[in-house]
OpenMM code with the backbone's topology and positions (N, CA, C; nanometers):
from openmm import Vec3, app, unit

residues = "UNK UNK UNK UNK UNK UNK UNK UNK UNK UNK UNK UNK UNK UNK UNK UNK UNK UNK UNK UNK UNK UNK UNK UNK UNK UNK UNK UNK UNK UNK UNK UNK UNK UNK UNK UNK UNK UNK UNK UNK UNK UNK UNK UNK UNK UNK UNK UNK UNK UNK UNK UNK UNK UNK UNK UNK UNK UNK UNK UNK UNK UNK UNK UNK UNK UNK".split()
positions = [
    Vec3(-1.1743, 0.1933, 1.3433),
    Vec3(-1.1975, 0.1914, 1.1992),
    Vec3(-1.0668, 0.1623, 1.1278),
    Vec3(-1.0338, 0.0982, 1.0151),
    Vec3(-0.9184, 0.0016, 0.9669),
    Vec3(-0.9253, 0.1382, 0.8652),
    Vec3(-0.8393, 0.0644, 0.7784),
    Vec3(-0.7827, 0.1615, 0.6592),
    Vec3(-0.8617, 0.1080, 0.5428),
    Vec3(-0.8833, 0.2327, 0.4537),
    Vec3(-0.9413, 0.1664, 0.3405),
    Vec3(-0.8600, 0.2364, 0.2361),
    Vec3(-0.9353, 0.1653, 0.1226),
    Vec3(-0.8251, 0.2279, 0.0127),
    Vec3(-0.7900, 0.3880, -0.0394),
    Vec3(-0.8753, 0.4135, 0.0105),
    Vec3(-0.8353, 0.5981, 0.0118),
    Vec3(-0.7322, 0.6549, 0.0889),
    Vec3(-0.7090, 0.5760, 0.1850),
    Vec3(-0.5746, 0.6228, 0.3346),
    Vec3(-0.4613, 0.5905, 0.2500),
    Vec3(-0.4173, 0.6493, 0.1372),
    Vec3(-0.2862, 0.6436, 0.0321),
    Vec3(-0.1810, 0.6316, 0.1491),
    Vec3(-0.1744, 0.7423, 0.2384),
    Vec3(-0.0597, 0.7565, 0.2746),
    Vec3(-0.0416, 0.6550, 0.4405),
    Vec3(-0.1599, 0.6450, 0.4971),
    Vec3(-0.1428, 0.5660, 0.5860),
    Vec3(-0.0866, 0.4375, 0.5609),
    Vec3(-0.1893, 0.3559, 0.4223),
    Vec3(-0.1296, 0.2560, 0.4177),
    Vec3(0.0189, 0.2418, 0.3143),
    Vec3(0.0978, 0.3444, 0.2902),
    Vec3(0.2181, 0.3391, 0.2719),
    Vec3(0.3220, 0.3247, 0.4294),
    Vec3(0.2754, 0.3990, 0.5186),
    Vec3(0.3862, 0.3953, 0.6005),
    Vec3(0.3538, 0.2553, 0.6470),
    Vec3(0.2159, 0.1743, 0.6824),
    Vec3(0.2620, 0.0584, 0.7180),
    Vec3(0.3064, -0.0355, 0.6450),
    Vec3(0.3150, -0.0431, 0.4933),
    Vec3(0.3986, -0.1406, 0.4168),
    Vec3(0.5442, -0.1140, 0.4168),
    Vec3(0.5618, 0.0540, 0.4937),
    Vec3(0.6748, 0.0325, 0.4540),
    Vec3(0.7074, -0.0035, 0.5865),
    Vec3(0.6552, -0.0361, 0.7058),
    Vec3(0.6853, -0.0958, 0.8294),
    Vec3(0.7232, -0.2451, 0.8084),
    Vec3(0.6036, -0.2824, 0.7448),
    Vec3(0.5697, -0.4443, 0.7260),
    Vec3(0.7113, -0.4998, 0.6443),
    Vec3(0.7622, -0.4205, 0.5618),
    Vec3(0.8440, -0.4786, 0.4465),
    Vec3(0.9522, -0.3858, 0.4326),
    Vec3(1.0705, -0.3910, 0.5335),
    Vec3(1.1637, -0.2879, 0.5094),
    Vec3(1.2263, -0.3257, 0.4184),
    Vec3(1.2445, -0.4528, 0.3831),
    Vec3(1.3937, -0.4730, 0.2668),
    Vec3(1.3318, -0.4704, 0.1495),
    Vec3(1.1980, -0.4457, 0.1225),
    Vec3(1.2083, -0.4056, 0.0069),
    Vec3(1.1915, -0.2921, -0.0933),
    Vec3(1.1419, -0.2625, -0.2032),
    Vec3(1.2258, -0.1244, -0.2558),
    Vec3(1.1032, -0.1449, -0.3258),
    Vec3(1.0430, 0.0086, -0.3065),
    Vec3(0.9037, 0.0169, -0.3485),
    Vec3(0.9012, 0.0429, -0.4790),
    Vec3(1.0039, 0.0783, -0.5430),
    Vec3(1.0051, 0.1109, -0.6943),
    Vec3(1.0627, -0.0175, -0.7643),
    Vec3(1.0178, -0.1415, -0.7002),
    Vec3(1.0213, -0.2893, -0.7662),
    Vec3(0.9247, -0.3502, -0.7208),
    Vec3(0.8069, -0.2969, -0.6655),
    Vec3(0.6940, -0.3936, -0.6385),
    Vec3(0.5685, -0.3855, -0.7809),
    Vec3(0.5621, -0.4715, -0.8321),
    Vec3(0.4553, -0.4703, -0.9136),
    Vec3(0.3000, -0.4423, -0.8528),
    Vec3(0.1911, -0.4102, -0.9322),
    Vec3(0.0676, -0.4071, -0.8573),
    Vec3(0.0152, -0.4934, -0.7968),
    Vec3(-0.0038, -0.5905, -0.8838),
    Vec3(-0.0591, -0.7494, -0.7955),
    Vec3(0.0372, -0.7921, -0.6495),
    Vec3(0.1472, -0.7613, -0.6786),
    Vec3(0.1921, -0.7723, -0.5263),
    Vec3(0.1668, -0.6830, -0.4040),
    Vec3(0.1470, -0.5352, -0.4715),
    Vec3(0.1163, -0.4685, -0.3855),
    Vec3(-0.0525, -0.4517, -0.3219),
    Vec3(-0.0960, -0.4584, -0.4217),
    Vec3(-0.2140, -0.5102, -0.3987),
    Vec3(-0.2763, -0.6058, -0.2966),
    Vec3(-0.2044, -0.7088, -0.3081),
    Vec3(-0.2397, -0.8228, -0.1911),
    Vec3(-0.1213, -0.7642, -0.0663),
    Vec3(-0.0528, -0.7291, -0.0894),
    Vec3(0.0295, -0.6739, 0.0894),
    Vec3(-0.0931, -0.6065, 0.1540),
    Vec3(-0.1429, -0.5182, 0.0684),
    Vec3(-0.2497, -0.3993, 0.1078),
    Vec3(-0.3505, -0.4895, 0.1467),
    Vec3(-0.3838, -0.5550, 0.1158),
    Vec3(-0.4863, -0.6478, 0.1346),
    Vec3(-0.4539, -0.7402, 0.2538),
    Vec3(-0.3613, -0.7913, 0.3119),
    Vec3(-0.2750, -0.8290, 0.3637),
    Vec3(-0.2542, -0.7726, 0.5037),
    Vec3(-0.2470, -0.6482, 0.5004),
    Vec3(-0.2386, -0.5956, 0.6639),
    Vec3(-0.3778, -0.5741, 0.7452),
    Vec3(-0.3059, -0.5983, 0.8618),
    Vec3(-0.4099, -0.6352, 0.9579),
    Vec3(-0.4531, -0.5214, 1.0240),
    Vec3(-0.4403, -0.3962, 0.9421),
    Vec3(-0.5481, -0.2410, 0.9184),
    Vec3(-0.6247, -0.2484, 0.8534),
    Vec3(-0.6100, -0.3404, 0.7109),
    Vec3(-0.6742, -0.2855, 0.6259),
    Vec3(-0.8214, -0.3421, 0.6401),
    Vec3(-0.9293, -0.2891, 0.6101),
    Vec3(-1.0799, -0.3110, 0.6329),
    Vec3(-1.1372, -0.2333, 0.5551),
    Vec3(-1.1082, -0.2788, 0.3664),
    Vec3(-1.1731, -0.2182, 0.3124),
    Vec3(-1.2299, -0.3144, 0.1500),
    Vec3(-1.3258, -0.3042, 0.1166),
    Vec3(-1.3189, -0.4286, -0.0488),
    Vec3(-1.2354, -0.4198, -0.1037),
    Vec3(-1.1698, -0.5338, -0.1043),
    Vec3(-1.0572, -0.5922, -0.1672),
    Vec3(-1.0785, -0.5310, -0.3442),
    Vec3(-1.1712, -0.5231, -0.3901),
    Vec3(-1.2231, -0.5119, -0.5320),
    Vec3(-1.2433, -0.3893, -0.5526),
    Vec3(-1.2154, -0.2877, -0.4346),
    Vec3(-1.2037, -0.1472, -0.4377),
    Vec3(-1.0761, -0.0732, -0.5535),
    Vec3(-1.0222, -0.1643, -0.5377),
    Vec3(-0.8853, -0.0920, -0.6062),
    Vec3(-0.8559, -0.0748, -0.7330),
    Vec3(-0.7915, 0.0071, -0.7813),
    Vec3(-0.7132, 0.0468, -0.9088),
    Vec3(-0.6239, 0.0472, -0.9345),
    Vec3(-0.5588, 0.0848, -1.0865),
    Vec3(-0.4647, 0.1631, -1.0537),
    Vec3(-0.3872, 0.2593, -1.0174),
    Vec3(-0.4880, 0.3505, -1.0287),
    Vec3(-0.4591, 0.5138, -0.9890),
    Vec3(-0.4343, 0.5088, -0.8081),
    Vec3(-0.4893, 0.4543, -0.7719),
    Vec3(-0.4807, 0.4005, -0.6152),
    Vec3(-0.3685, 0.3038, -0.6147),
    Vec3(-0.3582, 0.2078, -0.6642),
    Vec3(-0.1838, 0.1343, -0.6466),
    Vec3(-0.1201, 0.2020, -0.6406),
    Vec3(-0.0969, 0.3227, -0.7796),
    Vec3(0.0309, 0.4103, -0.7983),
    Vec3(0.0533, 0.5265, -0.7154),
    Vec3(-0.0789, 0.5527, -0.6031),
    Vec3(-0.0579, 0.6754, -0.5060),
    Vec3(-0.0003, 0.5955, -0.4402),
    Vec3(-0.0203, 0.4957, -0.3625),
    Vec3(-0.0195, 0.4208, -0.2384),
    Vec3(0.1705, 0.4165, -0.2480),
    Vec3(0.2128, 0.3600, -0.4229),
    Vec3(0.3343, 0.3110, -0.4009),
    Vec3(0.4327, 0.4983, -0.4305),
    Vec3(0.3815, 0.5554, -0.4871),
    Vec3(0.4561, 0.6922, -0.4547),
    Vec3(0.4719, 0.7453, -0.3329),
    Vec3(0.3308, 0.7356, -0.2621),
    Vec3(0.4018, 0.7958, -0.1103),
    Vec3(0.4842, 0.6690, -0.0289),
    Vec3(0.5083, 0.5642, -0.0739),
    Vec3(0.6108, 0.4704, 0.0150),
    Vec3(0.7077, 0.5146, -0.0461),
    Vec3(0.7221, 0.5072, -0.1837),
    Vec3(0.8669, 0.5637, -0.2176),
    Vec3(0.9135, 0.6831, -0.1427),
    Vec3(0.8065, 0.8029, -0.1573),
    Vec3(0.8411, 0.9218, -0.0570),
    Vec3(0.8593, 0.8996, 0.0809),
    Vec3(0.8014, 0.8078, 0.1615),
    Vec3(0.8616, 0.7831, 0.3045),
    Vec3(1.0172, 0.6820, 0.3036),
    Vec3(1.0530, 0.6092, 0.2399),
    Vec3(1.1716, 0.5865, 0.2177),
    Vec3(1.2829, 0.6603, 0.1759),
    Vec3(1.2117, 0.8042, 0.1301),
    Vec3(1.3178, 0.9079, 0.1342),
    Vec3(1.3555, 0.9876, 0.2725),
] * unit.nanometer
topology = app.Topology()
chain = topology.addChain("A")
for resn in residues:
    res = topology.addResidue(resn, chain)
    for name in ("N", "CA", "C"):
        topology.addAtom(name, app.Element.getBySymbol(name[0]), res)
């Protein structure tokens, strides 16, 4: 079973696998959005998402980069 958009924190640690050089407190939504969309976990409607779900997803990457 892949990740869907509720796995906040799963799919933070793999973006932050996928994309070390970059700095999660400069990714806009639409970019993050399609990364999420983008990994080859994710298996969930693309049209699922929000923002309240962008902004968990990119807080706990910020928190695993700590």
């Amino acid at each position: 079973m892949g990740l869907r958009w509720t796995d906040v924190l799963d799919i933070a640690i793999e973006l932050d696998e996928a994309h070390p050089d970059v700095d999660p407190l400069t990714v806009n939504f639409v970019d993050l959005r399609n990364w999420v969309i983008a990994l080859a976990d994710f298996d969930d409607d693309p049209d699922k998402s929000g923002e309240k779900i962008l902004e968990a997803i990119q807080l706990h990457w910020i928190e695993e980069r700590e």
